[in-house]
TIDREN-530802 format. One record per residue (C-alpha): x, y, z; residue in three letters; residue number from 1. Coordinates in Angstrom, 2 decimals, padded with zeros to 5 digits, always signed. Layout:
<sites>
<site X="X" Y="Y" Z="Z" rest="Ala" nr="NUM"/>
...
</sites>
This chain:
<sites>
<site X="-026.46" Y="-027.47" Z="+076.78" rest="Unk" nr="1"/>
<site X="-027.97" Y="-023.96" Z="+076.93" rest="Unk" nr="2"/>
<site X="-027.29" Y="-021.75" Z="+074.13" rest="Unk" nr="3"/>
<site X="-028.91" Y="-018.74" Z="+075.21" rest="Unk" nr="4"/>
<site X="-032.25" Y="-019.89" Z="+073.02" rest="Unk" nr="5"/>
<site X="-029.90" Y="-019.86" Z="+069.97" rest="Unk" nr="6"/>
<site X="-030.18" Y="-023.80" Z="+069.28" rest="Unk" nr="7"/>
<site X="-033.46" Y="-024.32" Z="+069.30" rest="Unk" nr="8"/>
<site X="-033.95" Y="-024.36" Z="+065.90" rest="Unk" nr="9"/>
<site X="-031.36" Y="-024.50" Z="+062.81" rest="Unk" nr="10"/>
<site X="-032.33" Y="-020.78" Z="+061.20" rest="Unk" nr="11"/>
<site X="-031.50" Y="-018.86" Z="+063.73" rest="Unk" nr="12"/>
<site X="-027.79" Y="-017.21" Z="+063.80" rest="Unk" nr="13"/>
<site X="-026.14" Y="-016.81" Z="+066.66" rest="Unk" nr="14"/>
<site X="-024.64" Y="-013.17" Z="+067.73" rest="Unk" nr="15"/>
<site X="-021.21" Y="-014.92" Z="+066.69" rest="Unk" nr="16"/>
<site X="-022.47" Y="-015.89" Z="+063.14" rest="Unk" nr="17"/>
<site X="-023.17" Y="-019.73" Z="+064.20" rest="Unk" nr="18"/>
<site X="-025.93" Y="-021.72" Z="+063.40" rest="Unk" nr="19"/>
<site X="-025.70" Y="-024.21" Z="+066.58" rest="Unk" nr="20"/>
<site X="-027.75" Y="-026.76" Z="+065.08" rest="Unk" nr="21"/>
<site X="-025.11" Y="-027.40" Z="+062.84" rest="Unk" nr="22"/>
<site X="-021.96" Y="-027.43" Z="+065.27" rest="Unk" nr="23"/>
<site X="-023.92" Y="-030.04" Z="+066.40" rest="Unk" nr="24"/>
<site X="-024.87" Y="-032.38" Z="+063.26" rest="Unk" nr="25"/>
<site X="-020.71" Y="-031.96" Z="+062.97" rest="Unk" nr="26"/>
<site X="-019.94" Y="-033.39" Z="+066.81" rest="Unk" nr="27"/>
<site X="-022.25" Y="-036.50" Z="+065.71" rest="Unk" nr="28"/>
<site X="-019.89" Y="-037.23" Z="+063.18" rest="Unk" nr="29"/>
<site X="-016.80" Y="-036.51" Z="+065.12" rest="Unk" nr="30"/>
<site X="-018.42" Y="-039.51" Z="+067.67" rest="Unk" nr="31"/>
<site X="-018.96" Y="-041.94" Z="+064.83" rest="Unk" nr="32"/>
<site X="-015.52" Y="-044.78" Z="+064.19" rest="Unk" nr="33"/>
<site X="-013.02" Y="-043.39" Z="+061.77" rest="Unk" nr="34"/>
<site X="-012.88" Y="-043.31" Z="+058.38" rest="Unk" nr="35"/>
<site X="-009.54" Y="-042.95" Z="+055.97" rest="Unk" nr="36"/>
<site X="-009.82" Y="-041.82" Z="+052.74" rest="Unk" nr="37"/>
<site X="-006.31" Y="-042.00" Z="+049.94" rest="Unk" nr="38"/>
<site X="-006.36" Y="-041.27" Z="+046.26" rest="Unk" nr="39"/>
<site X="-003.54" Y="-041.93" Z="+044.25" rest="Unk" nr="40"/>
<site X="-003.20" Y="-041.26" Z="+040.09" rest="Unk" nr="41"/>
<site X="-005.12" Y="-044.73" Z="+039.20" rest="Unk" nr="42"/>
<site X="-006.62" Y="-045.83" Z="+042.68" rest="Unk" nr="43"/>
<site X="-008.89" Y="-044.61" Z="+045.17" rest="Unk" nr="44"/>
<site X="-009.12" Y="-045.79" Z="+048.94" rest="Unk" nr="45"/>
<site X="-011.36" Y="-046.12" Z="+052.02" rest="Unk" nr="46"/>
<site X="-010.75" Y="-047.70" Z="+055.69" rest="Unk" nr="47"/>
<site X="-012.76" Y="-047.66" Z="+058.25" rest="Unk" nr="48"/>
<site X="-013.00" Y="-049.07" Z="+061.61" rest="Unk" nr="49"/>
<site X="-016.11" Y="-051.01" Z="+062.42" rest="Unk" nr="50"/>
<site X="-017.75" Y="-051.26" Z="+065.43" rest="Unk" nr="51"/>
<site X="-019.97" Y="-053.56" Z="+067.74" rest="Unk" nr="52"/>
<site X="-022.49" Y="-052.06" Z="+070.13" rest="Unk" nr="53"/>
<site X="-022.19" Y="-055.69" Z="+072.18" rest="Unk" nr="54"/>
<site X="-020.26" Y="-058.65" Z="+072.48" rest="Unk" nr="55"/>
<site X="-023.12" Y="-060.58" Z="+071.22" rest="Unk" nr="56"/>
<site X="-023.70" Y="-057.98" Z="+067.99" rest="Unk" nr="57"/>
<site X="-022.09" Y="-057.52" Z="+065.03" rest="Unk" nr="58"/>
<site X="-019.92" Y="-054.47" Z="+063.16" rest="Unk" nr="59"/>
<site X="-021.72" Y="-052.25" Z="+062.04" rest="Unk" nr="60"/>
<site X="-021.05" Y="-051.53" Z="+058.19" rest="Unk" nr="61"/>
<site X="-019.01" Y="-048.65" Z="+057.70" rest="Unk" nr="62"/>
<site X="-018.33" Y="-049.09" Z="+053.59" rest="Unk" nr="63"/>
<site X="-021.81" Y="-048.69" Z="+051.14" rest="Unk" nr="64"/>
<site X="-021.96" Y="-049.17" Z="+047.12" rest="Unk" nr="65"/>
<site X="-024.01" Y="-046.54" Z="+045.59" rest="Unk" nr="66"/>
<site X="-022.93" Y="-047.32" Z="+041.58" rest="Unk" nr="67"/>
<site X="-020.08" Y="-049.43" Z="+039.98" rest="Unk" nr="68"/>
<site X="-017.76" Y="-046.34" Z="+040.03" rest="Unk" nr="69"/>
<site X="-019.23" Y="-044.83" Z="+043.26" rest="Unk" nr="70"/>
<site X="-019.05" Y="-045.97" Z="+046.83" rest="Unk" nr="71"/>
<site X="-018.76" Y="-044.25" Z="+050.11" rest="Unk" nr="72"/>
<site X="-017.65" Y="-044.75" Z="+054.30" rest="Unk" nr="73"/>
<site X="-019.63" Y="-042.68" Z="+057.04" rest="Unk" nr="74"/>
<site X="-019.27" Y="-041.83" Z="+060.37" rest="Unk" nr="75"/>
<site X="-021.93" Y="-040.45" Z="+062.48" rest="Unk" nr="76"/>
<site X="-025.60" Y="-041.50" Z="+062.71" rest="Unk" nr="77"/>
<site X="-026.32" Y="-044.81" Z="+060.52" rest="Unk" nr="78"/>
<site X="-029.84" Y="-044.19" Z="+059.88" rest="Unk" nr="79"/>
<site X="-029.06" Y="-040.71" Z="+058.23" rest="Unk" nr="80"/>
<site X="-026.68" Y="-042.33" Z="+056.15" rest="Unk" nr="81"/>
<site X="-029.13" Y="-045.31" Z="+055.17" rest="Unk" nr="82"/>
<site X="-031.25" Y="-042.05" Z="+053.90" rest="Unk" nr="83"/>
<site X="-028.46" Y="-039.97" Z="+052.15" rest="Unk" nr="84"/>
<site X="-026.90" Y="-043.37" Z="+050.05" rest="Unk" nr="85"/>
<site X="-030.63" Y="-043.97" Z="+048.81" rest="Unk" nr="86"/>
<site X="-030.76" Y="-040.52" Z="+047.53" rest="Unk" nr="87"/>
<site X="-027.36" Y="-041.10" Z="+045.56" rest="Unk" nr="88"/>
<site X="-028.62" Y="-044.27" Z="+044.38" rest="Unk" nr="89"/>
<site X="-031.70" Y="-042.58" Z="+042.84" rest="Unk" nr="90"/>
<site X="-029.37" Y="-039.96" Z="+041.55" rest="Unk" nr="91"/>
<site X="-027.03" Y="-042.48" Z="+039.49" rest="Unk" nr="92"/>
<site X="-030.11" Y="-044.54" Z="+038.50" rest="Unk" nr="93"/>
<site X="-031.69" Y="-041.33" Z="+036.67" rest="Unk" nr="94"/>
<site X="-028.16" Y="-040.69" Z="+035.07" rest="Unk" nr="95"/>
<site X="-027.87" Y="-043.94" Z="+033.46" rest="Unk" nr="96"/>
<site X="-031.54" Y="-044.15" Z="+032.37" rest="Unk" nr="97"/>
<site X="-031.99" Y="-040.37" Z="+031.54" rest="Unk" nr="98"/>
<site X="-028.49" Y="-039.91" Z="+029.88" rest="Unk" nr="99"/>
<site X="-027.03" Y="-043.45" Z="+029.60" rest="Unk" nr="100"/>
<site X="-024.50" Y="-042.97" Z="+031.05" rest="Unk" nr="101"/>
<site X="-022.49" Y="-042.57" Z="+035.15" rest="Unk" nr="102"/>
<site X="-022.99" Y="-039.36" Z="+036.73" rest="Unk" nr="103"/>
<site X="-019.90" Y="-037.78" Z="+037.02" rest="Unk" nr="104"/>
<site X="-018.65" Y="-038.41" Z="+040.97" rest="Unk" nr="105"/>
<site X="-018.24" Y="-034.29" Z="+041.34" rest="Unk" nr="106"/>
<site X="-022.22" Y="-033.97" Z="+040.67" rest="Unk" nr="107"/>
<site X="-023.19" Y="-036.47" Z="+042.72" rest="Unk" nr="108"/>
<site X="-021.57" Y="-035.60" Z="+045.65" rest="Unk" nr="109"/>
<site X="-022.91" Y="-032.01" Z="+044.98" rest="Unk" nr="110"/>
<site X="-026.40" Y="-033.36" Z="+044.84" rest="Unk" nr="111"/>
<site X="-026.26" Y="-034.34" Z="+048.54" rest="Unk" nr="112"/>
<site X="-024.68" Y="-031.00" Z="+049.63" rest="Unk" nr="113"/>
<site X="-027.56" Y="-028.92" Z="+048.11" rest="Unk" nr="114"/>
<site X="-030.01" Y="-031.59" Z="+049.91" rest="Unk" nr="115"/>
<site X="-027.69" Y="-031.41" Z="+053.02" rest="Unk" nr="116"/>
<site X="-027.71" Y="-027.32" Z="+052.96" rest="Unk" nr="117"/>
<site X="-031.77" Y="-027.12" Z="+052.18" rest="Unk" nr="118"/>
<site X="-031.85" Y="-028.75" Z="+055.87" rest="Unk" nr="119"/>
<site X="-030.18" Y="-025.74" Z="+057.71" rest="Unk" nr="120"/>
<site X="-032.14" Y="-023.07" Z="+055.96" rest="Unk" nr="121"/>
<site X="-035.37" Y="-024.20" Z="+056.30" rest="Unk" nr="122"/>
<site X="-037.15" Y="-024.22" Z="+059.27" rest="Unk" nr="123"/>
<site X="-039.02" Y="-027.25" Z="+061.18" rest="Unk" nr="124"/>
<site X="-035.80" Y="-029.37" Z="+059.33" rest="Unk" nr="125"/>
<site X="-032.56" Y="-030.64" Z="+061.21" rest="Unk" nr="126"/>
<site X="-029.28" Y="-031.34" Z="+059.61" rest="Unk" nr="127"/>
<site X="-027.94" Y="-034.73" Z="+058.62" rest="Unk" nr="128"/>
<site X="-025.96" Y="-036.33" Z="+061.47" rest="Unk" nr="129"/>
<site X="-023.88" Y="-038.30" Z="+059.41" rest="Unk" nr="130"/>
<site X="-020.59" Y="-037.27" Z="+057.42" rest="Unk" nr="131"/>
<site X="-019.37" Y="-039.23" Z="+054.28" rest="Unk" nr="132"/>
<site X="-016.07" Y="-039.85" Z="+052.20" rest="Unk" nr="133"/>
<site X="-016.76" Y="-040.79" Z="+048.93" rest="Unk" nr="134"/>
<site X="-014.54" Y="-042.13" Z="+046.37" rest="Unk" nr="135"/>
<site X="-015.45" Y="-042.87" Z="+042.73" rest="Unk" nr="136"/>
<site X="-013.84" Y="-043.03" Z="+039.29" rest="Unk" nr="137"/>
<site X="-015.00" Y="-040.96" Z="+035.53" rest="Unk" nr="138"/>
<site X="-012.95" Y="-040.14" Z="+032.92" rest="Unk" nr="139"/>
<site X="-011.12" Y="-037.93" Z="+034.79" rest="Unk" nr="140"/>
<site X="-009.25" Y="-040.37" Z="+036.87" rest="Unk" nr="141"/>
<site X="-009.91" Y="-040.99" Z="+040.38" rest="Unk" nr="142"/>
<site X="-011.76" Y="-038.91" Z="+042.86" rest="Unk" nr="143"/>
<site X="-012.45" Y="-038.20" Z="+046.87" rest="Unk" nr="144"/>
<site X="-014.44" Y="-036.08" Z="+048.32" rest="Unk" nr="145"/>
<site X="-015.74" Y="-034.97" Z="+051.71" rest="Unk" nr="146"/>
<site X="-019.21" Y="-034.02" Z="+052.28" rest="Unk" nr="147"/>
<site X="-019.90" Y="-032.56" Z="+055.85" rest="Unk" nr="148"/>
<site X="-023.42" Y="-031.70" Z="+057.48" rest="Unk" nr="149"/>
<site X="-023.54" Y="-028.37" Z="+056.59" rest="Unk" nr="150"/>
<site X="-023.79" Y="-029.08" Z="+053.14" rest="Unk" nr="151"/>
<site X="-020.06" Y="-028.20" Z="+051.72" rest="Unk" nr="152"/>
<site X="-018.12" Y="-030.70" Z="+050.00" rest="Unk" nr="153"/>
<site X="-014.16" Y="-030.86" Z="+049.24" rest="Unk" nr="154"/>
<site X="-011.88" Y="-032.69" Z="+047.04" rest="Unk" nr="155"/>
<site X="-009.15" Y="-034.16" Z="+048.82" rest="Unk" nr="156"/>
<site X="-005.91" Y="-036.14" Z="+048.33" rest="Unk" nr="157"/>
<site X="-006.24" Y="-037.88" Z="+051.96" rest="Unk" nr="158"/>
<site X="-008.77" Y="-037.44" Z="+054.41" rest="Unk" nr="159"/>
<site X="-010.21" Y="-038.59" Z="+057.68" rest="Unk" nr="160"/>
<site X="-013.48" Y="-038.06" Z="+059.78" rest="Unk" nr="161"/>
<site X="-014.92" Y="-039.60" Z="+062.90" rest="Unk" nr="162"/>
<site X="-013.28" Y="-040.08" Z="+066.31" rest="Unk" nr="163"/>
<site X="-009.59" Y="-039.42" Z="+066.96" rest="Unk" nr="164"/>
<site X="-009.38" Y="-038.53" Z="+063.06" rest="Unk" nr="165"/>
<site X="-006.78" Y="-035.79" Z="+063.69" rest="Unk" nr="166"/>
<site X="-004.45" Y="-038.07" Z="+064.45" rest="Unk" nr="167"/>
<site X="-005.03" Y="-039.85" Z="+060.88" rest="Unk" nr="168"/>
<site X="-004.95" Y="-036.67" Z="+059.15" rest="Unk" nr="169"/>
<site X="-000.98" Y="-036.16" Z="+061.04" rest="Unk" nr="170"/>
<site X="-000.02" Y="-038.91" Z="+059.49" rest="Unk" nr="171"/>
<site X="-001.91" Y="-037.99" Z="+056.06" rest="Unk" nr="172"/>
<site X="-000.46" Y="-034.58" Z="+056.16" rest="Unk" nr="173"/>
<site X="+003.30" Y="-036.13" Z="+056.45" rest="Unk" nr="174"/>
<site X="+002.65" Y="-038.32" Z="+054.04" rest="Unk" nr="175"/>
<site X="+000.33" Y="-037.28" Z="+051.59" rest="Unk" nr="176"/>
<site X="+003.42" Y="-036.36" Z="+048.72" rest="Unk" nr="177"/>
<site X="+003.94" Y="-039.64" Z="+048.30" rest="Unk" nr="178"/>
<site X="+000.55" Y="-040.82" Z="+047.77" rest="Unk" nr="179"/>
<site X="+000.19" Y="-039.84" Z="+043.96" rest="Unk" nr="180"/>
<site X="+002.51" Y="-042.48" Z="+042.37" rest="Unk" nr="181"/>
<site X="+001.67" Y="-045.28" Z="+044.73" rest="Unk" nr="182"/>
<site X="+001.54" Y="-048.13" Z="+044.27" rest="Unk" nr="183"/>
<site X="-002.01" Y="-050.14" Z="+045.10" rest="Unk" nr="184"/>
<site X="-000.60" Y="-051.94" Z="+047.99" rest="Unk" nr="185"/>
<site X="+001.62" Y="-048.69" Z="+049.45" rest="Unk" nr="186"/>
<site X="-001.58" Y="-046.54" Z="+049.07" rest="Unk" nr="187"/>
<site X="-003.25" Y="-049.46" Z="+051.55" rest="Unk" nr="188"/>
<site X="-000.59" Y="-049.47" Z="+053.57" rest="Unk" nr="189"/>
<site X="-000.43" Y="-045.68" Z="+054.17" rest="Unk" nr="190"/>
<site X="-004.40" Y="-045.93" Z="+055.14" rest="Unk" nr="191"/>
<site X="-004.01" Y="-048.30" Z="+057.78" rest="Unk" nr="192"/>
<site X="-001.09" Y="-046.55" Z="+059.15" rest="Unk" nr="193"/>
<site X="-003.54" Y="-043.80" Z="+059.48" rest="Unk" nr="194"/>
<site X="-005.97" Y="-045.93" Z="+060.74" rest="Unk" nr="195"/>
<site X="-003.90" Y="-047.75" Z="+062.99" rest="Unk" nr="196"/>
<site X="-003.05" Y="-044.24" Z="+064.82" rest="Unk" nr="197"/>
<site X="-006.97" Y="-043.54" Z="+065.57" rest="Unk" nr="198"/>
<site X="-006.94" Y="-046.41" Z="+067.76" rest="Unk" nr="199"/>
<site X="-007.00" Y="-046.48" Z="+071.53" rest="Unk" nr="200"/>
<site X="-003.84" Y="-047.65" Z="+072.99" rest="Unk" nr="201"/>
<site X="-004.98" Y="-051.08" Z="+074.09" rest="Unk" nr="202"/>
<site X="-006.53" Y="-051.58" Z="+070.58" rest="Unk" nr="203"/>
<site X="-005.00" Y="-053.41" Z="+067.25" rest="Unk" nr="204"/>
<site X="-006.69" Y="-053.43" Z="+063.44" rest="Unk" nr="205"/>
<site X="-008.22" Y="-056.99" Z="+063.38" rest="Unk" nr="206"/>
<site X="-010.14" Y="-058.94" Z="+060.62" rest="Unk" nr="207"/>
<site X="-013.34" Y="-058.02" Z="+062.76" rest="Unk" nr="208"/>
<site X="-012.85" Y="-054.06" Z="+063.19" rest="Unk" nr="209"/>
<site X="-011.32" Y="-053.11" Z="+059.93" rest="Unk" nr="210"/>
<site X="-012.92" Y="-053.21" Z="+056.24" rest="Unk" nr="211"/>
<site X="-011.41" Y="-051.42" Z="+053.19" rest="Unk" nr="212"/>
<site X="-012.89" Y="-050.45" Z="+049.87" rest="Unk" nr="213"/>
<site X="-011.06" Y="-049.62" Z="+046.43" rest="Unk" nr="214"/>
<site X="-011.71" Y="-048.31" Z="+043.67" rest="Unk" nr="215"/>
<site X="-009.48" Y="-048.53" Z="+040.41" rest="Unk" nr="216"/>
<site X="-007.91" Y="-051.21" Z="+037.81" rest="Unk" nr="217"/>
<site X="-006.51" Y="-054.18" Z="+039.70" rest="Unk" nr="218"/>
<site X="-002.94" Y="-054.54" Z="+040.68" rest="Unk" nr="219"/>
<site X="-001.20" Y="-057.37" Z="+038.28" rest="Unk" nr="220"/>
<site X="+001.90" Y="-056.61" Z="+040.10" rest="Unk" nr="221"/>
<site X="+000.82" Y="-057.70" Z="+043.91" rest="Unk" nr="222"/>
<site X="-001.60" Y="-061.20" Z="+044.55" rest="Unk" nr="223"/>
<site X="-003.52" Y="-059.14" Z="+046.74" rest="Unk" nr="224"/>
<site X="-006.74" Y="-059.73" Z="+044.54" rest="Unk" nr="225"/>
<site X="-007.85" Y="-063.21" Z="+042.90" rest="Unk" nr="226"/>
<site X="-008.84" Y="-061.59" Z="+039.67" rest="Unk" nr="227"/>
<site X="-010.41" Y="-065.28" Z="+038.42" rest="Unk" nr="228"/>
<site X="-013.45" Y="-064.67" Z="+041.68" rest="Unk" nr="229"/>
<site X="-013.78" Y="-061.00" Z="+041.26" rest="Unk" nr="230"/>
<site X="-015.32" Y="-059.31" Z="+037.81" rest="Unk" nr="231"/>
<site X="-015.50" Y="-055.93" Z="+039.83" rest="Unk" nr="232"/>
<site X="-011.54" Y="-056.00" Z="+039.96" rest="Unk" nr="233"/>
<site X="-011.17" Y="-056.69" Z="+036.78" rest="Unk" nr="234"/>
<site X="-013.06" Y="-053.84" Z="+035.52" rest="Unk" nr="235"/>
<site X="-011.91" Y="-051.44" Z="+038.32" rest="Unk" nr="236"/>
<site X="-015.57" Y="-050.86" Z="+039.76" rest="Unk" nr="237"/>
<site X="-016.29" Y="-050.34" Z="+043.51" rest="Unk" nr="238"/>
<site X="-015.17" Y="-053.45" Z="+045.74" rest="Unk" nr="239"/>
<site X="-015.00" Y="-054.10" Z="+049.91" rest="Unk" nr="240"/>
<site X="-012.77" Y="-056.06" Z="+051.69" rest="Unk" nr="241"/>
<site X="-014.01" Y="-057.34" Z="+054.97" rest="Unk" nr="242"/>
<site X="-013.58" Y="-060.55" Z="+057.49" rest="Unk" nr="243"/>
<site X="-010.89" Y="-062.89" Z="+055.78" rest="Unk" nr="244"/>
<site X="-010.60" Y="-060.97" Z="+052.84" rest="Unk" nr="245"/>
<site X="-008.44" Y="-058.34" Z="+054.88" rest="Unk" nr="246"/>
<site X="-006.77" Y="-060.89" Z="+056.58" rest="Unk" nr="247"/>
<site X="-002.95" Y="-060.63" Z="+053.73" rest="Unk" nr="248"/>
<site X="-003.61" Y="-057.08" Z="+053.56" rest="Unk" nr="249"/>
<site X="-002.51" Y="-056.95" Z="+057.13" rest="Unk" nr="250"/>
<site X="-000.12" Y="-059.44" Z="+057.46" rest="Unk" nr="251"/>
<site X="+001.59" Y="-057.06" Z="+054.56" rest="Unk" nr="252"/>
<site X="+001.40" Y="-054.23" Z="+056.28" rest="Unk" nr="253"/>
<site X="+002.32" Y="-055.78" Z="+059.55" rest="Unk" nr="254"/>
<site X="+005.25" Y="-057.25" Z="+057.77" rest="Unk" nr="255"/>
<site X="+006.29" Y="-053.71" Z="+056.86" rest="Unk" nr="256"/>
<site X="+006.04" Y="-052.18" Z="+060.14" rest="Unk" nr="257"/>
<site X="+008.54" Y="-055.00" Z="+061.67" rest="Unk" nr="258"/>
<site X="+005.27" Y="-056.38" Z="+063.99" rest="Unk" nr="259"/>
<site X="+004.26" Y="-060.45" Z="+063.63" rest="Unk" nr="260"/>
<site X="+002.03" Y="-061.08" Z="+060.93" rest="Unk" nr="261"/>
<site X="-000.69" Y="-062.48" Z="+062.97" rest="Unk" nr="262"/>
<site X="-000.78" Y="-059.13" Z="+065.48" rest="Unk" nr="263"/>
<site X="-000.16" Y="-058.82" Z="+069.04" rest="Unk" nr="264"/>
<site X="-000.48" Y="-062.08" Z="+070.93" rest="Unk" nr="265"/>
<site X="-002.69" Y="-061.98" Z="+073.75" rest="Unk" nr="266"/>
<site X="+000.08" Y="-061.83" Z="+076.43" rest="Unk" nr="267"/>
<site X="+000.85" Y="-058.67" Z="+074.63" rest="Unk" nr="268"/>
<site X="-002.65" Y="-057.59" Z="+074.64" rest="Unk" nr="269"/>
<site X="-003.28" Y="-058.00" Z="+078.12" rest="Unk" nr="270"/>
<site X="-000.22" Y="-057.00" Z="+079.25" rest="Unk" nr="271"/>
<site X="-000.56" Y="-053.30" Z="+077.65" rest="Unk" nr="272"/>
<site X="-004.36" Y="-052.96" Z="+079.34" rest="Unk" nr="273"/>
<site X="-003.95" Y="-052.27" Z="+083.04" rest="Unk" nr="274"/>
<site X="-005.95" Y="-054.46" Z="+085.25" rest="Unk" nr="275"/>
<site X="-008.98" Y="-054.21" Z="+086.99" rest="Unk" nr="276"/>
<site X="-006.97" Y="-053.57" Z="+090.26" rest="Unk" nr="277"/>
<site X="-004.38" Y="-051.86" Z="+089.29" rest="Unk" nr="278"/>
<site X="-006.79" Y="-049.52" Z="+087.70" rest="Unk" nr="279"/>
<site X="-009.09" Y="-049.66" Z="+090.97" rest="Unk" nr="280"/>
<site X="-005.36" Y="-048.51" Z="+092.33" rest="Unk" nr="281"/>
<site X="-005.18" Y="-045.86" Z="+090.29" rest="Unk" nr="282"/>
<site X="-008.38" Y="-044.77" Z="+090.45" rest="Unk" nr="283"/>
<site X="-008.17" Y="-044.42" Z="+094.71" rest="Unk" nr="284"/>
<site X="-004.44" Y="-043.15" Z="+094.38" rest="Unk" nr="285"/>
<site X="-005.87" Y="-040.14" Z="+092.43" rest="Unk" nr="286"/>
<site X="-008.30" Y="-039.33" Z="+094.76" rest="Unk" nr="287"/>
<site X="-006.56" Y="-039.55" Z="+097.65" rest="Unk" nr="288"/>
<site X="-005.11" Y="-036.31" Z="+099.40" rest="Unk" nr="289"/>
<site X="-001.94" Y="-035.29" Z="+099.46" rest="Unk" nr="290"/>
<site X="+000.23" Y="-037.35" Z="+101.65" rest="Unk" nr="291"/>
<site X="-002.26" Y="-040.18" Z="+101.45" rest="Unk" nr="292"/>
<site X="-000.25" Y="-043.83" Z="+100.42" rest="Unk" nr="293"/>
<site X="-001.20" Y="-044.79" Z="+096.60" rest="Unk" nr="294"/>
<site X="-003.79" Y="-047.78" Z="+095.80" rest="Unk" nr="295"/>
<site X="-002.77" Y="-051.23" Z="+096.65" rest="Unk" nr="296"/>
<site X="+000.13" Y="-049.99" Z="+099.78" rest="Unk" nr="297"/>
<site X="-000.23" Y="-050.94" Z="+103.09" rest="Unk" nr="298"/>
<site X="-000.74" Y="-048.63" Z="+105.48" rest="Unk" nr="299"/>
<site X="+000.96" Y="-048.68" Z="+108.97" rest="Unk" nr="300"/>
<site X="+000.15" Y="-047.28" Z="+112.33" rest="Unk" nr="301"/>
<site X="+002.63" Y="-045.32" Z="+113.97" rest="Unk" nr="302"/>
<site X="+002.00" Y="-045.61" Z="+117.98" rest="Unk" nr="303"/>
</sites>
């Protein structure tokens, strides 16, 4: 893509007041899975959607622990993120040794944004590809933030990044007044609502594709955690859910939605995904010319 010599390097404005570099470190994120981000007056939430470069890989982890009150979901390049979460780790390590205490979530995520922002000012540097919701917990209650590329970071009450996220943030945005006083398990099932709408259309949230985080005191109300096997619960530090441990957190919200429990079956499945020749059909129907008969008709010969 030729920018008129403008994005060769990440200090040079463009006539329009754009650094280029950086429009692009922002489309790297918007190609990376989505992420969902809810807070709610005790809890704080993160779902993402995980996935597998091959049928003989694994998902790729979306959800990393940085302190017992900090964790965070990316989208966009993992290495970059591998880097940035190490930096945040060093950052609540010196807090606890230094001061003895957590860093507060709001400086921590600031930390990255002034490491983030040294990136597009100096020169011979390119920005982190990699975008990151971050939830956490201080005195002050709950928190989550997004921090972005170009090194700003907001406070939000729901947010989404990564692929097809603005559908996500339609349902966030008609939602979102409801999300203060909910409950644990309504604030999950509002996030994969959201999540469920980033999908493609032949898609469903599975055990394998879908991992959520929390952060908060455990429910006592709702079995959806075994506080006898989990410490972190019981203290309300960072956790994941991921593979089976998902598994009644979307029969529940299934339930809700009026769908089976155990998802679509596979006739479903297979019947919503076209196939191969009636998209090979379609395919030769739409570039036929006018006139021309559609994929898969006969033609006849008039004498």
């Amino acid at each position: 893509m030729f920018r008129n010599s403008y994005d060769s390097d990440n200090t040079t404005f463009s006539p329009q007041g754009k650094l280029f570099q950086v429009e692009y470190a922002l489309e790297a994120v918007k190609q990376g899975s989505a992420a969902i981000g809810l807070r709610s007056k005790t809890h704080a939430v993160l779902l993402t959607l995980k996935r597998s470069t091959g049928e003989l890989a694994t998902y790729q982890k979306k959800l990393i622990r940085i302190d017992d009150h900090v964790g965070v979901a990316i989208a966009g390049l993992t290495s970059d993120a591998r880097v940035l979460s190490n930096f945040m780790r060093q950052q609540a390590m010196r807090s606890r040794m230094t001061y003895g205490r957590a860093i507060p979530v709001g400086r921590i995520v600031q930390s990255i944004a002034d490491r983030a922002q040294t990136n597009t000012q100096e020169y011979g540097r390119r920005p982190y590809g990699v975008g990151f919701l971050v939830i956490g917990q201080d005195e002050t209650g709950p928190h989550l933030y997004e921090f972005s590329p170009s090194g700003t970071a907001f406070e939000y009450y729901a947010h989404s990044i990564g692929a097809r996220s603005q559908s996500a943030k339609t349902y966030l945005e008609k939602n979102f007044e409801s999300f203060e006083n909910a409950t644990l398990p309504e604030l999950i099932n509002h996030g994969l609502s959201a999540l469920h709408d980033t999908l493609q259309q032949d898609k469903h949230l599975s055990l394998q594709n879908t991992s959520i985080a929390i952060i908060g005191p455990s429910d006592s109300s709702s079995d959806i955690e075994n506080l006898s096997q989990s410490s972190a619960a019981k203290k309300g530090n960072f956790r994941v859910w991921e593979n089976e441990s998902v598994e009644n957190l979307l029969k529940t919200w299934r339930r809700s939605r009026g769908e089976p429990e155990d998802g679509p079956s596979e006739e479903e499945t297979s019947a919503s995904a076209p196939s191969a020749e009636q998209a090979q059909g379609t395919q030769g129907s739409e570039n036929a010319p006018p006139g021309a008969p559609a994929g898969g008709e006969d033609v006849t010969m008039e004498e």
